[in-house]
C-alpha positions as CSV (number, residue, x, y, z in Angstrom):
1,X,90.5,-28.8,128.4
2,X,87.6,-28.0,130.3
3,X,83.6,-28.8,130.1
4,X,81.5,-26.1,129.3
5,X,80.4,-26.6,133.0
6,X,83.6,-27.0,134.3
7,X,84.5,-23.4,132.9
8,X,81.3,-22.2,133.5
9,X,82.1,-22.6,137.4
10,X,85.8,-21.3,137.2
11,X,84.5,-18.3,135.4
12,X,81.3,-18.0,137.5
13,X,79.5,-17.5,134.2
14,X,76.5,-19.3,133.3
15,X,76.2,-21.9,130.7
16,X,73.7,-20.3,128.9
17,X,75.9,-17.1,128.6
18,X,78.8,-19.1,127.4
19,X,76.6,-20.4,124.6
20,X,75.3,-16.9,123.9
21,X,78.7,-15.7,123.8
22,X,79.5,-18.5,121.5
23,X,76.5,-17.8,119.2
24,X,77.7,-14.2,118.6
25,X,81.3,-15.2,117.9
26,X,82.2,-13.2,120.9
27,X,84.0,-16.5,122.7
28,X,84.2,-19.7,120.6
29,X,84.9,-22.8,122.0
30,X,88.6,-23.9,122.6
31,X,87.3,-27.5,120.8
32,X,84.5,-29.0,119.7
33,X,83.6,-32.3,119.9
34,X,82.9,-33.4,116.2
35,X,80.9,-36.8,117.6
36,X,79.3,-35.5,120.5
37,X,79.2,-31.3,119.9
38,X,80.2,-30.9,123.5
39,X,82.1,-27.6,123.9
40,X,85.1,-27.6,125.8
41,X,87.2,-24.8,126.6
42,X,90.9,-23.7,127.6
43,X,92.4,-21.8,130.6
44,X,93.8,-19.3,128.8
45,X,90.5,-18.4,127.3
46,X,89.6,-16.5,130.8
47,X,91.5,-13.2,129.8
48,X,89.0,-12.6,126.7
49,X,86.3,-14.1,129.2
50,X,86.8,-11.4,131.6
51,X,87.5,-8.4,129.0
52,X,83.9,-9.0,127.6
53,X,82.6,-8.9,131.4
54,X,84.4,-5.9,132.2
55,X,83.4,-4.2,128.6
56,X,79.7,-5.1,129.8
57,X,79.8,-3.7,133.0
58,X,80.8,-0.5,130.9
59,X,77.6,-0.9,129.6
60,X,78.8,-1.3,125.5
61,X,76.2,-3.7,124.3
62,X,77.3,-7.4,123.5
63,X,77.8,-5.8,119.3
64,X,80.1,-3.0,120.4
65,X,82.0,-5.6,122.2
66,X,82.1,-8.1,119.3
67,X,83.6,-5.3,117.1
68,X,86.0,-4.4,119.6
69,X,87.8,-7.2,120.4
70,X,87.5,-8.9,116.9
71,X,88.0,-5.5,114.5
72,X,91.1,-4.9,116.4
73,X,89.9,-0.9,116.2
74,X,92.3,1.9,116.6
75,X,92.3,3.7,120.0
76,X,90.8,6.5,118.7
77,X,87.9,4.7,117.9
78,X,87.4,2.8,121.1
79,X,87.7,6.6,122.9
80,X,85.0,7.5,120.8
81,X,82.6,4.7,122.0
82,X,83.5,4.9,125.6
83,X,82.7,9.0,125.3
84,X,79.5,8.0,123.9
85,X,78.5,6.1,126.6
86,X,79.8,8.3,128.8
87,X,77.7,10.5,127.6
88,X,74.6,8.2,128.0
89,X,75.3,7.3,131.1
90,X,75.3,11.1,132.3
91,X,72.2,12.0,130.9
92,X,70.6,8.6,132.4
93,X,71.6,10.0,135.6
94,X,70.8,13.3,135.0
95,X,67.1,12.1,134.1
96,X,67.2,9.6,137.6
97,X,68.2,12.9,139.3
98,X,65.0,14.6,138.1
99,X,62.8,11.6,138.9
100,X,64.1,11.5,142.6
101,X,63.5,15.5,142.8
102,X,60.0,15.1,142.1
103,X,59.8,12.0,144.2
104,X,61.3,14.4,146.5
105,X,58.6,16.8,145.9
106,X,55.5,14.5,146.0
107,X,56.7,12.7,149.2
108,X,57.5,16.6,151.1
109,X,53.9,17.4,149.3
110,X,52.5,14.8,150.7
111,X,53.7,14.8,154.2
112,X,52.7,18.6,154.9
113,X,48.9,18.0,153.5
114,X,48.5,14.7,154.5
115,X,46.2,13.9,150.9
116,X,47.1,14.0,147.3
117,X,47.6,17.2,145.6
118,X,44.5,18.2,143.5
119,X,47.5,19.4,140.8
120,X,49.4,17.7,138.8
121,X,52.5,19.4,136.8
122,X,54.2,18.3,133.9
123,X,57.1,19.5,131.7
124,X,56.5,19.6,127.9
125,X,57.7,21.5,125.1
126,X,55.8,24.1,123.5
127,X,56.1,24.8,119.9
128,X,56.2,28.1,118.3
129,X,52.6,29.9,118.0
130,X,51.4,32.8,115.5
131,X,48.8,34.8,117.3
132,X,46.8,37.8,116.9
133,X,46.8,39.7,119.9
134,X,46.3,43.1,122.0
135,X,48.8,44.0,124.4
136,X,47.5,46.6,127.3
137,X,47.8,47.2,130.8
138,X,44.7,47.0,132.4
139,X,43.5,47.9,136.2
140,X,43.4,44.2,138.1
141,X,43.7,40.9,136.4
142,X,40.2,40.5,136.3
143,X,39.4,43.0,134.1
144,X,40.6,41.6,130.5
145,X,37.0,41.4,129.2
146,X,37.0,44.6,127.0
147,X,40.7,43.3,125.5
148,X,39.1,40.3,124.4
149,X,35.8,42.2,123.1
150,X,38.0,44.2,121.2
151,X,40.4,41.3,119.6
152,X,37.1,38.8,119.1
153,X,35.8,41.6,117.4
154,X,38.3,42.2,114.7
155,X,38.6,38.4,114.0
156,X,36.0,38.2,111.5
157,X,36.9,41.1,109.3
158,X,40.9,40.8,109.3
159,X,41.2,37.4,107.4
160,X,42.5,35.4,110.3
161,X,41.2,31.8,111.3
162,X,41.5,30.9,114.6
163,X,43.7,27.7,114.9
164,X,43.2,27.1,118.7
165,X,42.5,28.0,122.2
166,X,42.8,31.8,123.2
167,X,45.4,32.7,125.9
168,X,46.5,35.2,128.3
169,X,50.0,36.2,128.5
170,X,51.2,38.2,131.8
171,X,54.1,40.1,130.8
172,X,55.2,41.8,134.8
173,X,57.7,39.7,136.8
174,X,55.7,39.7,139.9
175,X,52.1,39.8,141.2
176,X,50.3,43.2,141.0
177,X,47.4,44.5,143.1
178,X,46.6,46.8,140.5
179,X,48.0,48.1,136.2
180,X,48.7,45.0,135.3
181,X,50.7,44.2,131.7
182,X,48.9,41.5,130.2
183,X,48.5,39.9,126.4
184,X,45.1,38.5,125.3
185,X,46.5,36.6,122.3
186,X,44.3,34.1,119.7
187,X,46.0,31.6,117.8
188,X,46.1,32.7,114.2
189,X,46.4,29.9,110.9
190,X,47.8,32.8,108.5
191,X,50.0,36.1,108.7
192,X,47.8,38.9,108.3
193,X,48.5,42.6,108.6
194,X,48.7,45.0,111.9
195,X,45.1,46.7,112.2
196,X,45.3,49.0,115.0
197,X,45.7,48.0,118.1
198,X,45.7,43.9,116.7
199,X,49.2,42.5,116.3
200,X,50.4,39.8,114.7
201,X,53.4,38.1,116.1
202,X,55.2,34.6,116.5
203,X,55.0,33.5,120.4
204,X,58.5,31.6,120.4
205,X,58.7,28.1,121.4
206,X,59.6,27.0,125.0
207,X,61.8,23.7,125.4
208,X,60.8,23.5,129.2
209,X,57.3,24.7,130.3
210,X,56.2,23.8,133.5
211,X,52.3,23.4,133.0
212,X,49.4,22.3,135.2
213,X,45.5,22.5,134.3
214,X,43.2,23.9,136.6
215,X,39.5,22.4,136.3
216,X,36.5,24.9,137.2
217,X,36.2,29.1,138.5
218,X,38.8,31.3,137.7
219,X,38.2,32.4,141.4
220,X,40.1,28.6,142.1
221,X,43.3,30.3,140.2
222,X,45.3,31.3,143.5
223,X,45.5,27.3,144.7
224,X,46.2,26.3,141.0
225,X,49.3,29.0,141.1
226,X,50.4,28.0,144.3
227,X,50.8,24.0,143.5
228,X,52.8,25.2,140.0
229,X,54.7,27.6,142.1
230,X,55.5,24.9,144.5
231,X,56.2,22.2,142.3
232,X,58.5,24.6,139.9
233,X,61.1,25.6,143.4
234,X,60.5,22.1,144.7
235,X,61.6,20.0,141.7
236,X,64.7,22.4,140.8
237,X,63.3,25.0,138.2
238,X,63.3,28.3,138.1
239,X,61.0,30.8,135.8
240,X,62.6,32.6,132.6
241,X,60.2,34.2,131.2
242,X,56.3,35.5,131.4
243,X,53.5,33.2,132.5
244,X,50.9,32.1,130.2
245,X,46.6,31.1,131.0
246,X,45.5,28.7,128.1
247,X,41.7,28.5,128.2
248,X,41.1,25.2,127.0
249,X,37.1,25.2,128.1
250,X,36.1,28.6,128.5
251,X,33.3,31.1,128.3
252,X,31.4,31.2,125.2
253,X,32.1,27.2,125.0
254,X,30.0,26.1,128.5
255,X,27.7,28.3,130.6
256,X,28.5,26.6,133.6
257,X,32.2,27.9,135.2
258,X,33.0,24.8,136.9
259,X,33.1,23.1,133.4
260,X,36.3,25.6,132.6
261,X,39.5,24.1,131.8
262,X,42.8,26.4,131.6
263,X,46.8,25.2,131.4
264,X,48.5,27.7,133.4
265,X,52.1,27.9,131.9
266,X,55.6,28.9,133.1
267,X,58.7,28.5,131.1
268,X,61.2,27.8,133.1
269,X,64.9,25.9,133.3
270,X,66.8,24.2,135.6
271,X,68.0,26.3,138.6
């Protein structure tokens, strides 16, 4: 027979763990001491010791282990635990690997401007959105005005409430000097009919869009694009899919430009 402390030593596991253990059922005492309640322990109590130390360093939680080794479960079922957290452990690495690539990032960011970036991206989900909207190509990017003239317009008189910020979709897969394919699209509560030009249409929902706000000018829009740009190749993504401009704070709302916010939005997935 062997103290608690005794045992403790041999098994280089603490005291306090043995008596957690204990609690839990997981590994009783060889004896107890009815007088005293000193716990004493046998030799050939190790094995179990160091199957629930092994089963830990799994990563199975003390429970998991408790039903293991006193359920006596079928191997089918102790497959299906360890393929769990398997499982687990995979996507716990995958999400370290995606921490350390925009560590990665930052640090290379970092080292070639010497200052924080003014930008900040995030990933996020974006749900599905109804929208009315007018789809056109239109000489340069700046000249989108008359779209949203024409779509403001026809708010009021086809029976749609607006539900949220307006936004720009850019449907070409590059930059263009000049005819450029864009979507000025308002957030819509109800489905109302096609008038015209106006469609109405569900804008599919994006698991992964990579999004950064931009505060002030639009004329400030070619340093916003750059840092997403930068931050989508540097971090592992690559785009899928048309860009979006969400005008958070826009005209009509301040007078004052440098008082516009807008998300610029790419969907994109992992490269």
């Amino acid at each position: 027979m062997l103290k608690i402390g005794d045992f403790s030593r041999l098994s280089r596991v603490s005291v306090k763990a043995l008596r957690h253990y204990d609690e839990l059922e997981l590994l009783k005492p060889d004896h107890v001491d009815r007088f005293t309640g000193y716990r004493y322990y046998a030799a050939h109590q190790l094995p179990r010791l160091n199957r629930i130390l092994a089963l830990k360093e799994l990563g199975l939680s003390l429970e998991q282990i408790g039903r293991l080794l006193n359920e006596e479960l079928p191997p089918a079922q102790i497959v299906g635990m360890l393929r769990l957290k398997r499982a687990e452990i995979r996507q716990g690495m995958g999400e370290a690997q995606a921490r350390l690539a925009q560590i990665e990032a930052r640090l290379k960011q970092l080292e070639q401007e010497g200052k924080m970036s003014a930008y900040d991206a995030v990933i996020k989900k974006v749900d599905a959105l109804r929208v009315a909207a007018i789809r056109d190509v239109i000489p340069t990017y700046g000249d989108q005005g008359p779209l949203w003239g024409e779509l403001m317009a026809w708010l009021p008189t086809g029976e749609a409430s607006p539900t949220g910020p307006g936004l720009t979709i850019y449907h070409d897969t590059e930059y263009r000097e000049q005819d450029v394919d864009v979507e000025v699209c308002q957030p819509v509560a109800a489905p109302v009919a096609d008038h015209g030009r106006v469609k109405v249409h569900e804008l599919p929902a994006v698991e992964t869009m990579a999004c950064l706000v931009h505060r002030g000018s639009y004329d400030g829009f070619s340093d916003a694009y750059g840092a997403l740009m930068g931050w989508i190749e540097g971090n592992g993504y690559r785009i899928v899919g048309p860009n979006r401009e969400m005008y958070l704070v826009a005209m009509g709302m301040v007078r004052n430009p440098a008082e516009y916010v807008t998300e610029i939005q790419f969907p994109v997935v992992k490269a």
